[in-house]
C-alpha positions in Angstrom: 0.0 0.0 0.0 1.3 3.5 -1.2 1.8 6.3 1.1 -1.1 8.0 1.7 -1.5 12.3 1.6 -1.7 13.3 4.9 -0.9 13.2 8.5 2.7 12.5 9.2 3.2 11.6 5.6 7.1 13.2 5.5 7.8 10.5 8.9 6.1 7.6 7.7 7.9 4.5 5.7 5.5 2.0 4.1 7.3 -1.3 3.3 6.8 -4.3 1.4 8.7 -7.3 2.4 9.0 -10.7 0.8 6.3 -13.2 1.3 7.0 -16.2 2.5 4.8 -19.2 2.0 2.2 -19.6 4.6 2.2 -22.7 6.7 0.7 -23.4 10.2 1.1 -21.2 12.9 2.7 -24.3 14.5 4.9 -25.0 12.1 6.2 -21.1 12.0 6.7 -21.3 15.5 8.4 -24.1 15.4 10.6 -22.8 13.4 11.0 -19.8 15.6 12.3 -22.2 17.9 9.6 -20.9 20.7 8.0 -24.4 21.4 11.9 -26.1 22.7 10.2 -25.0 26.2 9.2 -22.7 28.1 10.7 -19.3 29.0 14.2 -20.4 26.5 15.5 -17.5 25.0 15.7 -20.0 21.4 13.9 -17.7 19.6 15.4 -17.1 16.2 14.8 -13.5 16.6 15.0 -13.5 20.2 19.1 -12.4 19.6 18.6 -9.6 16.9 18.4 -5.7 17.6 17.9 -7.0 20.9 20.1 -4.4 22.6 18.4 -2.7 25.0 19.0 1.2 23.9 18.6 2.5 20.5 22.4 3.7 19.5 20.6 7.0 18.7 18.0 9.5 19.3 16.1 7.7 16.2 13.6 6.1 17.1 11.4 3.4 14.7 7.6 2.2 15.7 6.2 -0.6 13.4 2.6 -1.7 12.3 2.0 -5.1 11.1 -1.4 -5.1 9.8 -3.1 -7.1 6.5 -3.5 -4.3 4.1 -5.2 -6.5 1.8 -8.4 -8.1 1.5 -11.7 -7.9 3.7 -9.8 -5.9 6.5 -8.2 -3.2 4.7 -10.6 -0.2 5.0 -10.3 -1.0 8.9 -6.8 -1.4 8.3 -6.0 1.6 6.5 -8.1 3.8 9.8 -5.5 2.0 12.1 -2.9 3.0 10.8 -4.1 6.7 9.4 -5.2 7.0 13.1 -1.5 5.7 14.2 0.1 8.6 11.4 -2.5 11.1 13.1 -1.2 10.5 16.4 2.4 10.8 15.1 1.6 13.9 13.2 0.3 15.8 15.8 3.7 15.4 18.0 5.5 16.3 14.5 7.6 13.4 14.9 9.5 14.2 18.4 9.3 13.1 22.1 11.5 15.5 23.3 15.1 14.7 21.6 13.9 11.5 20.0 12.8 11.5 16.6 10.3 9.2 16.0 9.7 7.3 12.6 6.6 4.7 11.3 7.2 2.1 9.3 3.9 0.3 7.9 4.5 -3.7 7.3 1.5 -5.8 5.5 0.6 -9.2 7.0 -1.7 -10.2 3.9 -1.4 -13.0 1.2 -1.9 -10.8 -2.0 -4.3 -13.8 -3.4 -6.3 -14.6 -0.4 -6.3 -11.5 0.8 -5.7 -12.8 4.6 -2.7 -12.4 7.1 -0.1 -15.4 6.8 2.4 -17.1 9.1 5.4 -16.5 7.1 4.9 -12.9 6.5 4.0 -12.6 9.9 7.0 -14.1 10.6 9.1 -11.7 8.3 7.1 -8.4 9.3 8.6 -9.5 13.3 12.3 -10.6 12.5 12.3 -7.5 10.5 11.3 -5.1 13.4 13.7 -7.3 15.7 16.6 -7.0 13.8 16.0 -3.0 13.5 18.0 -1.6 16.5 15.5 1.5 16.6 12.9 0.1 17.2 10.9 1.0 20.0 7.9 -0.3 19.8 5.8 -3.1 17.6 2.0 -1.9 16.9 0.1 -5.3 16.1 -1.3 -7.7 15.1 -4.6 -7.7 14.3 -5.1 -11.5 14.9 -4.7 -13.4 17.1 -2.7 -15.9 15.2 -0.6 -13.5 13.8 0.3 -12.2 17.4 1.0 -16.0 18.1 3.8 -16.1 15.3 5.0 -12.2 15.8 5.3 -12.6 20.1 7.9 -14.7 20.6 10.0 -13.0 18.0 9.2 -9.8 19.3 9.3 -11.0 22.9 12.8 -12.3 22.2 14.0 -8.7 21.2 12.4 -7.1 24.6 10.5 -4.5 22.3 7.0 -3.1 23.6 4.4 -4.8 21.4 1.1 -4.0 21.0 -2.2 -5.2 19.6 -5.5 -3.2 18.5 -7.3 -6.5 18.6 -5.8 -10.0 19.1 -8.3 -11.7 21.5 -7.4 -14.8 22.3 -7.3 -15.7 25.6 -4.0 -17.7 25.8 -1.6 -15.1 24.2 -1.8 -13.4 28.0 -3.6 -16.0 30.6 -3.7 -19.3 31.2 -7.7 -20.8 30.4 -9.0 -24.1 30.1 -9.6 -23.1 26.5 -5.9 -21.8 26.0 -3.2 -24.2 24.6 -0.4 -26.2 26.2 2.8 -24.2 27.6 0.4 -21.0 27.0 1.0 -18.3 27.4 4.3 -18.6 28.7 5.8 -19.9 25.3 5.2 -16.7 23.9 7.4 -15.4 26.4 11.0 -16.5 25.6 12.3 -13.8 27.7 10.6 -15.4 30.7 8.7 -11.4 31.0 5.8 -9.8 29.4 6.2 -7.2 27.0 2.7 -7.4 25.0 -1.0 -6.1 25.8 -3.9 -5.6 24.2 -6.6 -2.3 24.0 -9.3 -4.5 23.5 -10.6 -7.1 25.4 -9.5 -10.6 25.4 -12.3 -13.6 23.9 -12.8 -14.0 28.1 -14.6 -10.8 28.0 -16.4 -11.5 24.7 -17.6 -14.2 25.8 -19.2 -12.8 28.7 -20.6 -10.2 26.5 -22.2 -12.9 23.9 -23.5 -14.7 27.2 -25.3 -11.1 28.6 -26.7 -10.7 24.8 -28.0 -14.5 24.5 -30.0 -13.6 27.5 -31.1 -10.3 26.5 -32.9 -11.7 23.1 -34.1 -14.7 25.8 -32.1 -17.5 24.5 -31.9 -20.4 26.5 -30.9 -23.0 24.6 -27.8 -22.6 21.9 -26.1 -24.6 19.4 -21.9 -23.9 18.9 -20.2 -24.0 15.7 -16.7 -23.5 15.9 -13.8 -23.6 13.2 -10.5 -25.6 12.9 -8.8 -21.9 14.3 -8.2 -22.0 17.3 -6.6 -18.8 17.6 -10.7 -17.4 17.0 -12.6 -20.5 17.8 -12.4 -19.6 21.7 -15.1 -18.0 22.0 -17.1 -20.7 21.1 -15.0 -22.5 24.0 -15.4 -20.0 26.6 -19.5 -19.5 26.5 -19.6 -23.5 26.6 -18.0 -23.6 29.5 -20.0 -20.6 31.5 -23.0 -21.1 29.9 -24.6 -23.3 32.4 -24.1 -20.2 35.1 -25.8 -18.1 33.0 -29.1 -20.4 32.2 -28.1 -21.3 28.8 -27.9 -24.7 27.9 -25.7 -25.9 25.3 -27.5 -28.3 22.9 -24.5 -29.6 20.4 -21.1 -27.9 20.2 -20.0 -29.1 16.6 -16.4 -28.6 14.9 -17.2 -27.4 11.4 -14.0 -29.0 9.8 -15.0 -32.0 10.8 -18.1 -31.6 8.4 -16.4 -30.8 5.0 -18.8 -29.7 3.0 -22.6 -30.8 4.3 -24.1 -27.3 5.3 -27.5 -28.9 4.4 -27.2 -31.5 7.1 -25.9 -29.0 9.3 -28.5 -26.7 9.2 -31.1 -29.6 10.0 -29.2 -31.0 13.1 -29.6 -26.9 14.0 -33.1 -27.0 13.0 -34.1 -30.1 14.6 -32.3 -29.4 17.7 -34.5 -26.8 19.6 -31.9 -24.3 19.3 -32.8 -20.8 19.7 -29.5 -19.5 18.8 -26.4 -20.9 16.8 -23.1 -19.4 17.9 -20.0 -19.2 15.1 -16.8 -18.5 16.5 -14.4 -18.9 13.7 -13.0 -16.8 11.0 -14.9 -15.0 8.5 -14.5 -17.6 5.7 -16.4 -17.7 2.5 -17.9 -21.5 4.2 -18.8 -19.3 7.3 -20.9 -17.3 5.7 -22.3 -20.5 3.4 -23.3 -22.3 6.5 -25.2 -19.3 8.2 -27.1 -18.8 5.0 -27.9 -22.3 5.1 -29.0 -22.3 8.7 -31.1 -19.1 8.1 -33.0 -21.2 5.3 -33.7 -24.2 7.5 -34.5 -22.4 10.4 -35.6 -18.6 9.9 -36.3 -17.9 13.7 -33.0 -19.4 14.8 -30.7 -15.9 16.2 -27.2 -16.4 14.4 -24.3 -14.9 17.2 -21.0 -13.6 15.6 -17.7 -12.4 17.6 -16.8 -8.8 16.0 -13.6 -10.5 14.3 -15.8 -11.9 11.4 -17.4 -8.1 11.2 -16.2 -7.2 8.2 -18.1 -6.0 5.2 -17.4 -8.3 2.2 -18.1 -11.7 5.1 -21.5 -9.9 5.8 -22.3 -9.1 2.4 -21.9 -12.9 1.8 -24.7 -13.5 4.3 -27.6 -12.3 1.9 -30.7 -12.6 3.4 -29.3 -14.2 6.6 -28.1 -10.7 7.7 -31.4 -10.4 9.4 -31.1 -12.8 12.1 -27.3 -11.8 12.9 -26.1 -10.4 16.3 -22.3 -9.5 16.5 -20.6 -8.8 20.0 -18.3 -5.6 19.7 -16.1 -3.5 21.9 -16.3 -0.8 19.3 -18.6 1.5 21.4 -15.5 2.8 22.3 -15.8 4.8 19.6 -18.4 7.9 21.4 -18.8 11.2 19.9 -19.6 13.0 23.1 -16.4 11.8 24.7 -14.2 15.0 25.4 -11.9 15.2 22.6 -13.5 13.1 20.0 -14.9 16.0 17.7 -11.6 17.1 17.6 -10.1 13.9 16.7 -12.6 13.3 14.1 -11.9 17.1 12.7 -8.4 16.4 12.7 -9.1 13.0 10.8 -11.2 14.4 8.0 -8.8 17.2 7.5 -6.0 15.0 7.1 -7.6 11.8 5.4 -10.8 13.2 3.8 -13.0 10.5 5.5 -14.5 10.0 8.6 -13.0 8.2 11.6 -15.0 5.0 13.4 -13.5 3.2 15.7 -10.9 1.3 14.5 -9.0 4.8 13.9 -9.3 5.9 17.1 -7.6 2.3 18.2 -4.4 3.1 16.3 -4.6 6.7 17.6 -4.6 5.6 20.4 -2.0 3.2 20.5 0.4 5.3 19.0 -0.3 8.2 21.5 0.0 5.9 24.3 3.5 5.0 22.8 4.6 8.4 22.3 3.5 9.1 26.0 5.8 6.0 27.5 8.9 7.5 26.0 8.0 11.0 27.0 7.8 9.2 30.6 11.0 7.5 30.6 12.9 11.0 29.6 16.2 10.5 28.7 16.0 6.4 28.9 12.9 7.1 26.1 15.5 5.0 23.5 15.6 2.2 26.6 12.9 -1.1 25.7 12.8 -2.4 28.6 12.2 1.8 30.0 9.2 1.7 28.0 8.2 -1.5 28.5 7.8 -1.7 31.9 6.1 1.7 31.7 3.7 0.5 29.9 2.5 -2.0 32.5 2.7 1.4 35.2 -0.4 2.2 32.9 -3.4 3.1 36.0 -6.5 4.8 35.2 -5.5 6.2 31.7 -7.5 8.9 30.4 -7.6 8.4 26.5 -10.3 9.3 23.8 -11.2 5.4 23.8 -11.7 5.6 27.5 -9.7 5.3 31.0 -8.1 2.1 31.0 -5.6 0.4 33.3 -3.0 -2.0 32.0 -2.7 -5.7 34.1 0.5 -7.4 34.7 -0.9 -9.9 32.0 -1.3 -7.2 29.5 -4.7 -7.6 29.5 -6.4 -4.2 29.3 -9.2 -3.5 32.0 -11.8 -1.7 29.2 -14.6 -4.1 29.3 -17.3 -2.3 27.9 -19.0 -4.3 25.0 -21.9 -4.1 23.0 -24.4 -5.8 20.7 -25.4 -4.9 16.9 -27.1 -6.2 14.3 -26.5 -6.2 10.5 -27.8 -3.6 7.9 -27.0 -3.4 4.6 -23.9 -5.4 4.9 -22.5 -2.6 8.8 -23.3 -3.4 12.2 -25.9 -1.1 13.8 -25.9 -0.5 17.5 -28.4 -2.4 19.2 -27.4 -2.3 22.8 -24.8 -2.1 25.7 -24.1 -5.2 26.8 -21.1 -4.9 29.6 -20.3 -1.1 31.2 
């Protein structure tokens, strides 16, 4: 993606780098060399930039976002809202310059964020030695992949999005050696300003029970990485008077949507909840379910939320709830007219929420080094803080930051689908 006119345009590198070919997210790990055990430096990465002051008063912040495919428009407000924030302190803390260097995630053919370049877009950062900070990813296997590498390199990492629970806690739905195997430091050095899937799924939970759903049927895809959710309401639904009727893994049923929708159908069901990636079969399965059973709800975590998945649902649209943290995004919230001024001016378009997420992060960046003072070009000054973080005023909120890197914003909300965008419907969690 090409510069774009605008804010911080003269401070802002967008790169490019080689693709490699995708694999698992296993596999890339592996070799990372993060799975040998946990809390062993044997990150390939972990040894590369990883000195712990920049040589200079240059400092480097990198975005690793897929600026390709379904998620670009909401990519492209990250990242103008990350250029925004850099604009607006004209490139300077104090006597560190500051530069942005844009990295895309994305498979050019299937438009979605690969291990490999993952992979590629954190070695790259690591083996920069001004880099002070590491602004993604958005998902969640992506941040699997990027972590360790990052981790390895003690640099500040941060992700708009990335829910899944076992990147910062240990869960009955989180994997072996997790989280710690994304920690090859043996410390924390990543959070998140959205919520994790444990928060979602208490917000999915509150909105089952507001549209008086007492029975549900789980569908879940082979990802793990976004198939928590489905995990996590399974396991507290009984506590919140919902009871779980099948809980079905949709790899495991190739291709028969029609058979799927009737065990949905036949089941009693109120609700079916997808957790899973917003796959062109995702969206062929809800339809199909709609068909077979019109009165049946159909609950979505926000991570499938993107335009060209709910454009895909045709006339299933209609019976679609989606859980969102996006109400962070409030107009009457003291400086958010002038953010939203400032983003027009710069961008000719108007900001929604995801903008004011990489605003946000990159402020809050710009703020840590401003803290540290003349250790600003220190990591592990930065990093640690960034887990000081208490009671942070911001435009998305106050937040605190946990010792997990888990943020304390917990307000969720519920919408429905129009015309292929969610619509508010209702608050969910304060």
């Amino acid at each position: 993606m090409a510069d774009r006119p605008g804010a911080g345009s003269s401070a802002v590198t967008t790169r490019t780098c080689l693709r490699a070919t995708a694999a698992t997210v296993t596999a890339a790990l592996l070799g990372a060399g993060v799975l040998a055990g946990c809390g062993q430096n044997n990150n390939a990465g972990s040894n590369i930039g990883s000195s712990n002051t920049a040589p200079t008063n240059d400092l480097t912040v990198y975005s690793s976002l897929p600026l390709q495919g379904g998620g670009h428009n909401r990519s492209v407000q990250i990242i103008d809202g990350e250029k925004l924030a850099l604009q607006e302190a004209r490139g300077r803390v104090g006597k560190f310059r500051v530069g942005y260097v844009s990295l895309d995630d994305a498979d050019p053919t299937t438009g979605g964020w690969t291990p490999g370049q993952a992979s590629a877009n954190a070695k790259t950062a690591a083996a920069d030695k001004t880099t002070i900070a590491y602004l993604g990813d958005w998902d969640s296997g992506a941040t699997a992949v990027s972590l360790p590498i990052i981790n390895g390199a003690n640099v500040l990492q941060i992700s708009p999005a990335s829910p899944y629970v076992g990147l910062t806690q240990a869960s009955p739905v989180a994997g072996k050696g997790e989280p710690e195997r994304y920690y090859p430091l043996g410390r924390r050095t990543f959070g998140r300003l959205t919520p994790s899937d444990q928060v979602q799924a208490q917000a999915a939970l509150a909105y089952l029970k507001a549209k008086h759903v007492s029975k549900l049927f789980i569908v879940r895809d082979r990802e793990v990485f976004d198939a928590d959710v489905g995990a996590l309401v399974g396991l507290q639904a009984p506590t919140a008077g919902v009871r779980v009727v099948n809980d079905v893994d949709l790899s495991a049923n190739p291709s028969d949507d029609a058979s799927l929708a009737q065990q949905v159908a036949s089941s009693g069901a109120g609700a079916v909840l997808y957790a899973g990636a917003a796959s062109p079969r995702a969206a062929q399965l809800l339809r199909a379910v709609h068909a077979a059973a019109p009165a049946v709800k159909l609950f979505c975590p926000y991570f499938v939320a993107e335009p060209d998945f709910l454009a895909q649902l045709g006339p299933a649209q209609r019976a679609v709830y989606v859980t969102s943290p996006a109400l962070m995004f409030d107009p009457t919230r003291p400086g958010v007219p002038r953010f939203a001024a400032a983003y027009r001016a710069a961008f000719g378009a108007t900001p929604g929420p995801y903008a004011l997420l990489g605003y946000e992060s990159m402020r809050l960046v710009l703020d840590l080094i401003r803290q540290a003072r003349s250790h600003g070009n220190d990591r592990q000054s930065v990093v640690n803080r960034f887990f000081a973080v208490r009671n942070r005023p911001s435009l998305i909120g106050p937040y605190s930051i946990r010792p997990d890197g888990d943020t304390t914003f917990s307000r969720y909300g519920g919408s429905r689908v129009r015309s292929n965008r969610l619509v508010f419907d209702r608050l969910l969690i304060r």
